[in-house]
py3Dmol code that shows the C-alpha trace and the ligand (Angstrom):
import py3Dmol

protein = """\
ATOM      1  CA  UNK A   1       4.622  29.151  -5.802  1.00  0.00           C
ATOM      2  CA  UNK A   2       4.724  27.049  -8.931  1.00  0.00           C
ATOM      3  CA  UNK A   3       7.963  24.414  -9.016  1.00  0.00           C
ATOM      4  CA  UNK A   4       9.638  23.362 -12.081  1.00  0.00           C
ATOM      5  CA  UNK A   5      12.651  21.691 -10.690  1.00  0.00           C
ATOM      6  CA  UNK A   6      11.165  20.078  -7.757  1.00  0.00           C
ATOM      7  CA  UNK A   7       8.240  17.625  -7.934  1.00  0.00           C
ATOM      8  CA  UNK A   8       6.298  15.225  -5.641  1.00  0.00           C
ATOM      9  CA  UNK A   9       6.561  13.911  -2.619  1.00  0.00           C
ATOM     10  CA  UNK A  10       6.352  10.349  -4.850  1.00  0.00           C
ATOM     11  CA  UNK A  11       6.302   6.598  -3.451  1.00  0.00           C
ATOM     12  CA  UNK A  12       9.446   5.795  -3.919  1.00  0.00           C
ATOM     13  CA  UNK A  13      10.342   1.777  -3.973  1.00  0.00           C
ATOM     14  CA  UNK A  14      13.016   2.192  -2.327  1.00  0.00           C
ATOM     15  CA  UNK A  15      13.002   5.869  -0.497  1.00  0.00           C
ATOM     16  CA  UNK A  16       9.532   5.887   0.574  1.00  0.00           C
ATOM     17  CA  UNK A  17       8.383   8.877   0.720  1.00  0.00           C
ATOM     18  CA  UNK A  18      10.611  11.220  -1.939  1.00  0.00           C
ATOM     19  CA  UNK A  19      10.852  14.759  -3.131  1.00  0.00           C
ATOM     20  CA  UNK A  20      12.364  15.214  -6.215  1.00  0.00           C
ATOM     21  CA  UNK A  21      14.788  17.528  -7.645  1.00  0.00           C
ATOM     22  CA  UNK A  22      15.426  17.860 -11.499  1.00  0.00           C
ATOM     23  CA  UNK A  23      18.739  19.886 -11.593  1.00  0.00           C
ATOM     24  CA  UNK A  24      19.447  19.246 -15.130  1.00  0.00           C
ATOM     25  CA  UNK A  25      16.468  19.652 -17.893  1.00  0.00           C
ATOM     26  CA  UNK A  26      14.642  16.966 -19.883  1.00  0.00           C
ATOM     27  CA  UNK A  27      17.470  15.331 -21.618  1.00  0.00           C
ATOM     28  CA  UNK A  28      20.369  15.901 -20.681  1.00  0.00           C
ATOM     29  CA  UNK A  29      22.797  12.696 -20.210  1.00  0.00           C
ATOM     30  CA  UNK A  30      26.000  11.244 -19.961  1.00  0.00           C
ATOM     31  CA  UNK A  31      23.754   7.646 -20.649  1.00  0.00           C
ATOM     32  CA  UNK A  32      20.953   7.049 -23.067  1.00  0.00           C
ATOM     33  CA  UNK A  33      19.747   3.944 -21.926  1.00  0.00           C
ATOM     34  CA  UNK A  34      17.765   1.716 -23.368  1.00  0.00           C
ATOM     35  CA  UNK A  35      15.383   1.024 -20.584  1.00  0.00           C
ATOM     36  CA  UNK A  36      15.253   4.660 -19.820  1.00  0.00           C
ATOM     37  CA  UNK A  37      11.988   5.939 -18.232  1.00  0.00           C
ATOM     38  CA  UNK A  38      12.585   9.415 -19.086  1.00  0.00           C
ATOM     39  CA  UNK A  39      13.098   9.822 -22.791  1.00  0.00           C
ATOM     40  CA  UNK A  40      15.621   9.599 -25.410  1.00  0.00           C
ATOM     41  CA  UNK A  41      18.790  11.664 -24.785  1.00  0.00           C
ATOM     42  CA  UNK A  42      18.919  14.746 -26.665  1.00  0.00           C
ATOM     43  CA  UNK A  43      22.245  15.660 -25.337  1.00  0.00           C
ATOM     44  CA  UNK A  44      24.557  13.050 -24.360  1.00  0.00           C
ATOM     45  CA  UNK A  45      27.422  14.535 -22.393  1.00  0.00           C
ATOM     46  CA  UNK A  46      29.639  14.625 -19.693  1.00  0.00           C
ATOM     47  CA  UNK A  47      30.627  17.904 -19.173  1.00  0.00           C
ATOM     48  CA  UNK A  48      29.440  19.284 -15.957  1.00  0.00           C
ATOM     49  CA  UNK A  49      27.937  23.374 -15.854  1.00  0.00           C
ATOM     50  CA  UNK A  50      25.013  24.374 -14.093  1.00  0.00           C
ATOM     51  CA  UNK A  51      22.363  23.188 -16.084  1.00  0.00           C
ATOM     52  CA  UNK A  52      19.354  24.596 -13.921  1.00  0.00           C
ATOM     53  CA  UNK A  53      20.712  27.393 -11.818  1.00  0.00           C
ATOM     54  CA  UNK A  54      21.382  26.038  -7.966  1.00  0.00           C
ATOM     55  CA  UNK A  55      19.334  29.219  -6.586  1.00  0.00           C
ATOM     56  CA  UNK A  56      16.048  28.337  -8.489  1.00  0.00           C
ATOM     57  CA  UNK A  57      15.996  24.921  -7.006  1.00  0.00           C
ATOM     58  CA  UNK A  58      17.154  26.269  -3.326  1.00  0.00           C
ATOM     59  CA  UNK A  59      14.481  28.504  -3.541  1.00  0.00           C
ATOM     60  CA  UNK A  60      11.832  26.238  -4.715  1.00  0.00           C
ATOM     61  CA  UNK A  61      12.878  23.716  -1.668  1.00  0.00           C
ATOM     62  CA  UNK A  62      12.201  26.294   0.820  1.00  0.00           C
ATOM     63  CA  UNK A  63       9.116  27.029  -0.090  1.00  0.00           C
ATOM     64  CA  UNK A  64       8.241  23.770  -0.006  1.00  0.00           C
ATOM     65  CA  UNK A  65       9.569  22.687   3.141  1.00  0.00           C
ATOM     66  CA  UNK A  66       7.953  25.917   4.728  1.00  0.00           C
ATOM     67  CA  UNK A  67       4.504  25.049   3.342  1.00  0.00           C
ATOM     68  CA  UNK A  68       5.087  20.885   3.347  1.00  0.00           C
ATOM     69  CA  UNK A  69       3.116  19.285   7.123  1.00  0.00           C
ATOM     70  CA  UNK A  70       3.220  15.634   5.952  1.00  0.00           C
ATOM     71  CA  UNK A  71       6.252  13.153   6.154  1.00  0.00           C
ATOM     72  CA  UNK A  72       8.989  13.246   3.675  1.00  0.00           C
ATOM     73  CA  UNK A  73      11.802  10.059   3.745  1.00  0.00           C
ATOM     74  CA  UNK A  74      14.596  11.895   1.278  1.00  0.00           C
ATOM     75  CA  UNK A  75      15.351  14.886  -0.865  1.00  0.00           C
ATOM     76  CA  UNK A  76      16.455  13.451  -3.836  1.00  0.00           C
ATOM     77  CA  UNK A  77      18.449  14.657  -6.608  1.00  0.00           C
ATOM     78  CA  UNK A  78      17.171  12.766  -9.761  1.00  0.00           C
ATOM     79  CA  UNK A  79      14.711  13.617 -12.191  1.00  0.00           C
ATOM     80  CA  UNK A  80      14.872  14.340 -15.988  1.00  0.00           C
ATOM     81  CA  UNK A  81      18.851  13.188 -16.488  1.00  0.00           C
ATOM     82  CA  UNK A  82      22.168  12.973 -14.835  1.00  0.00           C
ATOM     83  CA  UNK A  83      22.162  14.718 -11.868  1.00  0.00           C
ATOM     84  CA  UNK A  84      26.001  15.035 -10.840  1.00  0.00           C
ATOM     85  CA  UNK A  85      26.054  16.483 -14.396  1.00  0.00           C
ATOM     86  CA  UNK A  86      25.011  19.426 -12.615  1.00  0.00           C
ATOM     87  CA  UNK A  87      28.076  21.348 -11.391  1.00  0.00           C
ATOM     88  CA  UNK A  88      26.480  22.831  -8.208  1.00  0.00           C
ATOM     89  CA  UNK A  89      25.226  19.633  -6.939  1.00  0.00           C
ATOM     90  CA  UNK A  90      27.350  19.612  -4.046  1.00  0.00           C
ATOM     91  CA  UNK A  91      26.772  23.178  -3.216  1.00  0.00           C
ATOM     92  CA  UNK A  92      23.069  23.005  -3.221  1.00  0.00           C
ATOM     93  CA  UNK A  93      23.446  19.353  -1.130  1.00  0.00           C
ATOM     94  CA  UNK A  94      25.822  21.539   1.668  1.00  0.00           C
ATOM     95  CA  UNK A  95      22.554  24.348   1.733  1.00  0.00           C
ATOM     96  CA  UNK A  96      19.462  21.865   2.130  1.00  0.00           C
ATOM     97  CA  UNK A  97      21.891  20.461   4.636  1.00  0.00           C
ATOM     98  CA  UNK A  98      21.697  23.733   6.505  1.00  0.00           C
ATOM     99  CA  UNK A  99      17.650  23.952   6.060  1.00  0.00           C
ATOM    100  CA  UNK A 100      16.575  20.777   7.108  1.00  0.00           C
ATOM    101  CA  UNK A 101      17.255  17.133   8.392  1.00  0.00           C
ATOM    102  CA  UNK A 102      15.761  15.435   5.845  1.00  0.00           C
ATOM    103  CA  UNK A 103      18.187  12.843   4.372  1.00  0.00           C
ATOM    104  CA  UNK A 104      19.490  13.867   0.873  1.00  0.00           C
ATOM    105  CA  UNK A 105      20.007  10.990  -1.587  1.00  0.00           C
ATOM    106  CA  UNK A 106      21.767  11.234  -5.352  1.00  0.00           C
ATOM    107  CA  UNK A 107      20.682   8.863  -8.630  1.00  0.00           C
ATOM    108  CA  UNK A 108      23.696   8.392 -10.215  1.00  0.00           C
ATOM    109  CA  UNK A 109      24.626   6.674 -13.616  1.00  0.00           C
ATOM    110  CA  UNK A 110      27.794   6.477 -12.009  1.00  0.00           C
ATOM    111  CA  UNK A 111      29.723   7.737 -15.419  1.00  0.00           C
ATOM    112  CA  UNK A 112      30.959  11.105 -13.005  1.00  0.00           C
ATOM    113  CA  UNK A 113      32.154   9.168  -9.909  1.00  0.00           C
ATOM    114  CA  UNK A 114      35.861   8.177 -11.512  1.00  0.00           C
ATOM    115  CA  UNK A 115      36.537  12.398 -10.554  1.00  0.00           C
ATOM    116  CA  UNK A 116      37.497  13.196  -7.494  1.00  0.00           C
ATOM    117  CA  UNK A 117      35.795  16.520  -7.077  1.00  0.00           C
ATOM    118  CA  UNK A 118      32.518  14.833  -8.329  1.00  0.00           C
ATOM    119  CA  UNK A 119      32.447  11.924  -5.063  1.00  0.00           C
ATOM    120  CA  UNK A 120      33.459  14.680  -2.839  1.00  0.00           C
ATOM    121  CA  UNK A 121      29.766  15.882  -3.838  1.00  0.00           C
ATOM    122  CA  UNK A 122      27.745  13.169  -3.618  1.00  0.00           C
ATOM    123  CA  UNK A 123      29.761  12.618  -0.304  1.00  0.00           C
ATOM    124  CA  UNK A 124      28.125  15.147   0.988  1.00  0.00           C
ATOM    125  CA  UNK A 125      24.392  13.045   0.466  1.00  0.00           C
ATOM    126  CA  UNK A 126      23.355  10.600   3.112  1.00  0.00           C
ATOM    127  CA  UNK A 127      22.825   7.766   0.119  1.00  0.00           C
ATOM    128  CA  UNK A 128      23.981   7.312  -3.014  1.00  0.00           C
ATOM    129  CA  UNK A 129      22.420   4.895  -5.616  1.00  0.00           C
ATOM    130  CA  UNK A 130      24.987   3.999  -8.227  1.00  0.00           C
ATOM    131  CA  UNK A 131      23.909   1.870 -11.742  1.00  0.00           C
ATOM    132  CA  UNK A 132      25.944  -0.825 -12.636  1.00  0.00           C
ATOM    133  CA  UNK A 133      24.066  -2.750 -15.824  1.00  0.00           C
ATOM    134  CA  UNK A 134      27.672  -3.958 -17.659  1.00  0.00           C
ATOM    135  CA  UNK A 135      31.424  -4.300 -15.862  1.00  0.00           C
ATOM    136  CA  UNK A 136      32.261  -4.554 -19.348  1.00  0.00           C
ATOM    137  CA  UNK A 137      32.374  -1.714 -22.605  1.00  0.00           C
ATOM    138  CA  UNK A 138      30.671  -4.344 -24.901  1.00  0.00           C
ATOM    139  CA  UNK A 139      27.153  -4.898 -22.728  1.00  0.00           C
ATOM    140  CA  UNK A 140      27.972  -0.738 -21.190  1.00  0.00           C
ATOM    141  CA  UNK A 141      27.548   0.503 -25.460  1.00  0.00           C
ATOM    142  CA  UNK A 142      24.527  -1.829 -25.625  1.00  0.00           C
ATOM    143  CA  UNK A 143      22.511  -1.393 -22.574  1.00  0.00           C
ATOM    144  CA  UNK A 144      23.506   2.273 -21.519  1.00  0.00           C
ATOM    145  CA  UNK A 145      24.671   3.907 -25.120  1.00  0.00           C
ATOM    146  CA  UNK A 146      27.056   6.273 -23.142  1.00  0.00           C
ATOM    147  CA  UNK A 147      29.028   9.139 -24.411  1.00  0.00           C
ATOM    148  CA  UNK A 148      32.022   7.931 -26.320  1.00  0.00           C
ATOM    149  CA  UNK A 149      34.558   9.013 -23.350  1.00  0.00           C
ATOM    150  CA  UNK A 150      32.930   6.801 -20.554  1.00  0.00           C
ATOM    151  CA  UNK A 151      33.814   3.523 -20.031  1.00  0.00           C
ATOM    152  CA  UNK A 152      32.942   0.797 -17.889  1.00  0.00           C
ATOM    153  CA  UNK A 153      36.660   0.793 -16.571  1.00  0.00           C
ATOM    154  CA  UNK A 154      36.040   4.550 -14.987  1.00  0.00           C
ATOM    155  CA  UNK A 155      32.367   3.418 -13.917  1.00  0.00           C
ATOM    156  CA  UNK A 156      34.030   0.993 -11.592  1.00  0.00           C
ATOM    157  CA  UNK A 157      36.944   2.746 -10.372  1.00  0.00           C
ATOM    158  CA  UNK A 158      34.203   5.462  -9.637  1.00  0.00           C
ATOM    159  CA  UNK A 159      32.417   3.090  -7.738  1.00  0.00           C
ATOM    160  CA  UNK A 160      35.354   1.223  -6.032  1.00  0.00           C
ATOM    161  CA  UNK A 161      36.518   4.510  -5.147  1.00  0.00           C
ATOM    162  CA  UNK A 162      33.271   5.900  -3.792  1.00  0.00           C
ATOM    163  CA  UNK A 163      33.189   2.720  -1.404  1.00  0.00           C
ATOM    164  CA  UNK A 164      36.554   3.275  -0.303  1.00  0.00           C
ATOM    165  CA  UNK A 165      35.961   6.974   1.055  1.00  0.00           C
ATOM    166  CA  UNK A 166      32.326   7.231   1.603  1.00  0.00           C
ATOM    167  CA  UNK A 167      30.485   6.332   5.555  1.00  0.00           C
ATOM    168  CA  UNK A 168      26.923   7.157   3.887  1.00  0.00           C
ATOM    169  CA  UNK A 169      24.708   4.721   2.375  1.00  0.00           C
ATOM    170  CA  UNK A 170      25.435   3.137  -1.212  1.00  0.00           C
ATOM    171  CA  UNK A 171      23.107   1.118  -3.218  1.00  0.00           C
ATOM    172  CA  UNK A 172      23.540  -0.682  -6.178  1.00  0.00           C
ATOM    173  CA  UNK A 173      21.106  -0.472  -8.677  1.00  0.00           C
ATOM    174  CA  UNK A 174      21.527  -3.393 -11.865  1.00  0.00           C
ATOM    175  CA  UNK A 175      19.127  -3.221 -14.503  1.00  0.00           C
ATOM    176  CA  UNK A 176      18.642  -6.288 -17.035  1.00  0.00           C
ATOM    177  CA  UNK A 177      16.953  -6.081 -20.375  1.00  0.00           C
ATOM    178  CA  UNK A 178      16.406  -9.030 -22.416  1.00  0.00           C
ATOM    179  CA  UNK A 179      18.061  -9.339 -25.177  1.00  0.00           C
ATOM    180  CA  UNK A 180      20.502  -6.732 -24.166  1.00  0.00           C
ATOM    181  CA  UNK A 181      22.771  -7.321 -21.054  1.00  0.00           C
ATOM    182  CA  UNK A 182      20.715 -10.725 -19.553  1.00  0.00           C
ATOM    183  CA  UNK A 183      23.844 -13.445 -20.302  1.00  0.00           C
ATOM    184  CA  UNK A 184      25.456 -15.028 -17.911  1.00  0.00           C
ATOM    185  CA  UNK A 185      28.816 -13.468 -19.261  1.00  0.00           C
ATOM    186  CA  UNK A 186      27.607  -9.979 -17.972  1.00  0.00           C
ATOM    187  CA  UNK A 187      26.412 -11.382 -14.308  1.00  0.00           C
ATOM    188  CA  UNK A 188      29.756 -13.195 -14.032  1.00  0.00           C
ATOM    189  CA  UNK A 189      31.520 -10.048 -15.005  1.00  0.00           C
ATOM    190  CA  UNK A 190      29.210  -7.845 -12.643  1.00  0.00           C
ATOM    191  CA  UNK A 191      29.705 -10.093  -9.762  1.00  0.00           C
ATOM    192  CA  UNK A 192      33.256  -9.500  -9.554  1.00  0.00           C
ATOM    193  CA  UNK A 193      33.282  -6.392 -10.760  1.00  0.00           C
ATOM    194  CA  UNK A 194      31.469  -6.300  -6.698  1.00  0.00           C
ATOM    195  CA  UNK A 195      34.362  -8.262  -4.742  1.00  0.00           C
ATOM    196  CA  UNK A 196      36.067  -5.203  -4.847  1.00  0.00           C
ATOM    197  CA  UNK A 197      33.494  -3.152  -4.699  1.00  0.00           C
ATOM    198  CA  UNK A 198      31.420  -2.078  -0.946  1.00  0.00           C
ATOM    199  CA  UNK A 199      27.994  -1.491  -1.018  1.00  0.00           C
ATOM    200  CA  UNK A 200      24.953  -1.611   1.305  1.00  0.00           C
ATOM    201  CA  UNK A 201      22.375  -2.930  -0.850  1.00  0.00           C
ATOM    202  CA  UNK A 202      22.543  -4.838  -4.190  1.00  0.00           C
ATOM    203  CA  UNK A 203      19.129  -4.668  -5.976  1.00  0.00           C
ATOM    204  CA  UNK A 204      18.809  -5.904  -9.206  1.00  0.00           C
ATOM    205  CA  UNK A 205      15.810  -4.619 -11.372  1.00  0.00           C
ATOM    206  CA  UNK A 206      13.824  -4.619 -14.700  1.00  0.00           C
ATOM    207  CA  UNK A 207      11.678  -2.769 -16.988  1.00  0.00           C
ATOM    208  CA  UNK A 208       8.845  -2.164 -15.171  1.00  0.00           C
ATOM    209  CA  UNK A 209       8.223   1.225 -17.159  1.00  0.00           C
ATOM    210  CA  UNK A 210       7.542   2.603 -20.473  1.00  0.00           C
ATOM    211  CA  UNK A 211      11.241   2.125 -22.045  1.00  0.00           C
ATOM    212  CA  UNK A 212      12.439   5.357 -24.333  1.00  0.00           C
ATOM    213  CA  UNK A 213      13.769   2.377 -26.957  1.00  0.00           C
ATOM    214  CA  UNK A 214       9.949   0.276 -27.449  1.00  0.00           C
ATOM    215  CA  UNK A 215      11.881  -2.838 -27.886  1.00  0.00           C
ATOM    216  CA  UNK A 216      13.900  -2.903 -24.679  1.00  0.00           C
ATOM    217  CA  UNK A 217      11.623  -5.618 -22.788  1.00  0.00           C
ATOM    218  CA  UNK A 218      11.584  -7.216 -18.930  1.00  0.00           C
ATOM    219  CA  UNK A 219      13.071 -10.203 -17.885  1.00  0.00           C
ATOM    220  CA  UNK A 220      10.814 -12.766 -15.984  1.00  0.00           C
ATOM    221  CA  UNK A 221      10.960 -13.682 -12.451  1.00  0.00           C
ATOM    222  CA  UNK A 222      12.321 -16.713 -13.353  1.00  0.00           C
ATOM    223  CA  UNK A 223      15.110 -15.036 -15.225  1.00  0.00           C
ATOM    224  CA  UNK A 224      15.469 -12.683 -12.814  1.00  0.00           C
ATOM    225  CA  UNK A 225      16.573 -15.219 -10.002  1.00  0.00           C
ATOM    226  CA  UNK A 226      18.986 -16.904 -12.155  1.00  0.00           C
ATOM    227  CA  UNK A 227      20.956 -12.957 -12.696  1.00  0.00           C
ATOM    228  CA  UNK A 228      20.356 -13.236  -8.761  1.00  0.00           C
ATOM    229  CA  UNK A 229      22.214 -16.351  -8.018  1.00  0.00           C
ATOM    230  CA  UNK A 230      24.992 -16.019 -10.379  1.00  0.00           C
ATOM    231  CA  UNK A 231      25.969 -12.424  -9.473  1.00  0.00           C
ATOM    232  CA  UNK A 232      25.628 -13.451  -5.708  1.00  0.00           C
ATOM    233  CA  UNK A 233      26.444 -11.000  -3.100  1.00  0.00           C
ATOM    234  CA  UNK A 234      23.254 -10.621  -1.336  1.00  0.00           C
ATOM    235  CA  UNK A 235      21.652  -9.231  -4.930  1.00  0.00           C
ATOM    236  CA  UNK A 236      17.812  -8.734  -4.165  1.00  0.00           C
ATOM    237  CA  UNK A 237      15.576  -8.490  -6.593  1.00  0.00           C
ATOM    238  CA  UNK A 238      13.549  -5.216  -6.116  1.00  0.00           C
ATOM    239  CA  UNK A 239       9.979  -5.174  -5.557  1.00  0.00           C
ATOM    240  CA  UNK A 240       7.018  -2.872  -6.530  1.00  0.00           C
ATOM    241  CA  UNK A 241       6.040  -0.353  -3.934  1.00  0.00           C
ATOM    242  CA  UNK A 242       3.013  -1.013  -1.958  1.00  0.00           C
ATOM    243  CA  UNK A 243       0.540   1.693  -2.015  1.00  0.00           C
ATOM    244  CA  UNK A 244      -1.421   0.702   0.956  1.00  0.00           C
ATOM    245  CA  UNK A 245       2.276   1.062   2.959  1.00  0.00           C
ATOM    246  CA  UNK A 246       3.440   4.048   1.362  1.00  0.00           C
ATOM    247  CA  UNK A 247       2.722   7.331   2.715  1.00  0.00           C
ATOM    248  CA  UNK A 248       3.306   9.500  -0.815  1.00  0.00           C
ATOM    249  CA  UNK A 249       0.768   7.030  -2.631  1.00  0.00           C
ATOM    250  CA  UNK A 250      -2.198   9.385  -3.846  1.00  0.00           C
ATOM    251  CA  UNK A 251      -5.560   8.015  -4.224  1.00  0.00           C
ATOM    252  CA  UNK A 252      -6.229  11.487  -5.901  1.00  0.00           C
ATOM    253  CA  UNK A 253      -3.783  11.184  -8.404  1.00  0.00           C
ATOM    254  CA  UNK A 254      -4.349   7.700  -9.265  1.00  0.00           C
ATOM    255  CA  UNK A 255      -8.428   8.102  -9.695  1.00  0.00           C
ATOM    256  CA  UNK A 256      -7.495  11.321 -11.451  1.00  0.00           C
ATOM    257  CA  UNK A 257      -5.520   8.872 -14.083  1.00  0.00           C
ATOM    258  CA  UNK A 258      -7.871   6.407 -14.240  1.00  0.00           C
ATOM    259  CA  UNK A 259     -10.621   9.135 -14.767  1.00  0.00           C
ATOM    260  CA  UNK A 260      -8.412  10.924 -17.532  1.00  0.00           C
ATOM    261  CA  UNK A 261      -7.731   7.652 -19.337  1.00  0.00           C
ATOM    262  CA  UNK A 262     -11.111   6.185 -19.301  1.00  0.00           C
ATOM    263  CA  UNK A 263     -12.153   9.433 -21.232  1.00  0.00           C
ATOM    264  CA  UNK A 264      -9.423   8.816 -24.007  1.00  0.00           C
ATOM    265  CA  UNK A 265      -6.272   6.991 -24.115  1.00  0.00           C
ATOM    266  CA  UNK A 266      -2.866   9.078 -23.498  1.00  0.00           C
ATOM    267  CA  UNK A 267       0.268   9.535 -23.594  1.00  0.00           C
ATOM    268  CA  UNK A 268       2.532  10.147 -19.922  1.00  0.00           C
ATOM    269  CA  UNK A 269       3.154  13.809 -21.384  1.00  0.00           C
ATOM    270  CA  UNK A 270      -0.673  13.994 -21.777  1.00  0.00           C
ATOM    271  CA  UNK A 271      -1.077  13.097 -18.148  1.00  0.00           C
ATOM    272  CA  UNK A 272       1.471  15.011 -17.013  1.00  0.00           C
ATOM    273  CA  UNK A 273       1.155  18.105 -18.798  1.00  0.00           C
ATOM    274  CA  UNK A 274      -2.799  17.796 -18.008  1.00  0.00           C
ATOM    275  CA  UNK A 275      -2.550  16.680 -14.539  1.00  0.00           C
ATOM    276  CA  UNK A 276       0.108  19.188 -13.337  1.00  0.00           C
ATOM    277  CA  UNK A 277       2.053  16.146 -11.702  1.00  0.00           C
ATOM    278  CA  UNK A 278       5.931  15.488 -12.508  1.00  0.00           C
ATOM    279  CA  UNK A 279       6.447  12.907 -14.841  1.00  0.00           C
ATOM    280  CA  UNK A 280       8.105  11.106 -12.993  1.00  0.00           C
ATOM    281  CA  UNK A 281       4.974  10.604 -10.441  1.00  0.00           C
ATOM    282  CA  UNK A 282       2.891   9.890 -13.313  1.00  0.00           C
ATOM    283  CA  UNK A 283       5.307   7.123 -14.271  1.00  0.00           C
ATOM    284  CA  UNK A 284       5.085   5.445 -10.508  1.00  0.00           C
ATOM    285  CA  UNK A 285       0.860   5.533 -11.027  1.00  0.00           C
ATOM    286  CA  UNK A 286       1.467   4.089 -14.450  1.00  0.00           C
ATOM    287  CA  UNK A 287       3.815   1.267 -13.302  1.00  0.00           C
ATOM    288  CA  UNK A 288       1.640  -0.237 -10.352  1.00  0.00           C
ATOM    289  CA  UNK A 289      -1.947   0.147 -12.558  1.00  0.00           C
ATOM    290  CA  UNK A 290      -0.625  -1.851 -15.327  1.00  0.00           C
ATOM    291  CA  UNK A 291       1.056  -4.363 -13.216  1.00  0.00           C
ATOM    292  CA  UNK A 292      -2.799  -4.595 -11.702  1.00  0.00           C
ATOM    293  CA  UNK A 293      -4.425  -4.697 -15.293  1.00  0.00           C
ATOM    294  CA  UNK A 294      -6.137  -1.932 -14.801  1.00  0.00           C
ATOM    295  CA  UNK A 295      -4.080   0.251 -17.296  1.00  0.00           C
ATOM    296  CA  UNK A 296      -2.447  -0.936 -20.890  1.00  0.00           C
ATOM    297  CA  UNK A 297       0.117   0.618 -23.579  1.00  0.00           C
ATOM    298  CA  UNK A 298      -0.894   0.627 -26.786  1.00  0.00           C
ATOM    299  CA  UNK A 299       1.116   2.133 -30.027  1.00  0.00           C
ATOM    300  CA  UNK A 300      -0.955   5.006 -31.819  1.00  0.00           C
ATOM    301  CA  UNK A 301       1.104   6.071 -34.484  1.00  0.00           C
ATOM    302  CA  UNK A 302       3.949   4.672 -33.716  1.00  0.00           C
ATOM    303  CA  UNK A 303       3.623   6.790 -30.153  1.00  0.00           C
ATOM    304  CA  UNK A 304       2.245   4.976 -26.782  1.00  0.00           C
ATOM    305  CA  UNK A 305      -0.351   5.918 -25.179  1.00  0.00           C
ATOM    306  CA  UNK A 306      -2.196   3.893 -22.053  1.00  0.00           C
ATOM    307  CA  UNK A 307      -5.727   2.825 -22.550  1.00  0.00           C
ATOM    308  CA  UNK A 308      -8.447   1.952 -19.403  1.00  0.00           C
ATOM    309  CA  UNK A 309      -9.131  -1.634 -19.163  1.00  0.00           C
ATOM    310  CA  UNK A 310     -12.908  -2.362 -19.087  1.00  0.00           C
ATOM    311  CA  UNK A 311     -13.702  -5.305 -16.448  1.00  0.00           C
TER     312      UNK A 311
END
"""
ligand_1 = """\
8
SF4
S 18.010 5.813 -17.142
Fe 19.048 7.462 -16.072
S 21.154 7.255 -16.756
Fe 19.953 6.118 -18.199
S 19.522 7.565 -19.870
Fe 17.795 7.661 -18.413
S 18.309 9.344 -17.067
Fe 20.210 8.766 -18.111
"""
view = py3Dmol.view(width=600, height=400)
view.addModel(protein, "pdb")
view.setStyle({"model": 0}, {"cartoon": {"style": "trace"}})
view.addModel(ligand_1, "xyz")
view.setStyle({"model": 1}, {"stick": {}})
view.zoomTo()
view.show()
């Protein structure tokens, strides 16, 4: 069977091993982040329908978990936009629920979770990994570019809310660009924006990816550990998966990378679309080989493509 909403298993930083579900299509957000890995929103929104129809996906996940023999960490909903933007999410979370134990975990912008019916969803997941990049509308507009009804007030509540009423896991995810939302202002405001807010895990991150806006750039470790100490709370700043630890790390897909791109440089859709690999798998290759030096971006016509580094 051929899947187009479910993709992987990929290394996952912080899920390990992770299938991925795309329940809402290439680009279709209530966010249009700078730093995004995906793309450039084509439709910024936040009205919820069923964007890919729950059945496809349901059906897709059972063939996979009827064919699948190695190990698999999560389930998670995530993929090409917002994911509770999808209005069966909960529905299709209560039926893997009934065909397997596999944990289920939900990527969320976090723009949905001020609704009640939407955290009664996610709920229904065994983690949920909110972003929080602003506590305030003037960094929110610059780093995330939401639509114009979401604002960082809601995000929060959300959040708060979700605390209050949820026993499953939560994780914070805060991602700094410089230039953007890296001021002390914004840590200050994010770190209380968090006394009030609970949370398992704090994990503050950077562009590590191809960004959808070419200027949004990384902060430096150094940089990165002063946003740690001022926003407090047990922050953590994430680290790269390790391949040799990670059981969804694919020798065959990386060497098939490396092979394609030593032929001629290209583009993640080029890898993707030639490779038959999600991608968002592509992008987890992409990330670790150019942190190596193995791999590097360059702009062809204004477009980027990643070129094989000769040693
Ligand atoms: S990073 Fe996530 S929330 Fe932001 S635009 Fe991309 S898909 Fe949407």
């Amino acid at each position: 069977m051929e899947y187009k909403h479910i993709y992987g298993p990929v290394p996952s930083r912080r899920l390990g091993v992770s299938l991925g579900i795309d329940p809402v299509p290439l680009k279709v957000c209530s966010f249009n982040c700078v730093y995004c890995e995906v793309a450039k929103t084509t439709l910024l929104t936040t009205k919820r329908r069923e964007y890919v129809p729950a059945e496809e996906i349901l059906n897709e996940l059972k063939d996979f978990l009827h064919n699948h023999k190695g190990p698999l960490d999560y389930i998670t909903f995530s993929g090409s936009g917002e994911p509770t933007l999808n209005s069966k999410l909960g529905y299709m979370i209560d039926e893997i629920k009934k065909m397997t134990n596999v944990p289920v975990a939900v990527l969320t912008n976090s723009t949905l979770l001020y609704l009640r019916s939407v955290r009664e969803e996610v709920e229904k997941a065994d983690l949920v990994k909110c972003t929080l990049d602003a506590a305030e509308d003037k960094y929110l507009r610059r780093i995330n570019q939401p639509a114009k009804e979401v604002t960082a007030e809601k995000i929060l509540e959300g959040i708060r809310l979700l605390g209050e009423e949820y026993s499953g896991n939560i994780l914070i995810e805060i991602m700094l660009v410089k230039g953007i939302n890296d001021t002390e202002e914004n840590y200050k405001q994010i770190s209380k924006a968090l006394d009030s807010i609970k949370a398992d895990r704090i994990q503050i991150n950077t562009v590590v990816r191809p960004p959808a806006f070419g200027f949004a750039r990384p902060l430096s470790q150094k940089e990165l550990e002063f946003a740690k100490n001022v926003i407090g709370h047990n922050a953590e700043i994430i680290k790269p998966f390790n391949r040799k630890t990670n059981a969804a790390y694919r020798t065959d897909v990386e060497n098939a990378i490396i092979g394609s791109i030593k032929i001629r440089p290209q583009t993640i859709k080029d890898l993707s679309e030639g490779l038959g690999v999600h991608r968002d798998e592509i992008l987890k290759y992409i990330e670790l080989l150019e942190s190596e030096g193995k791999i590097k971006e360059i702009l062809l016509n204004g477009e980027k493509f990643y070129k094989y580094i000769e040693k």
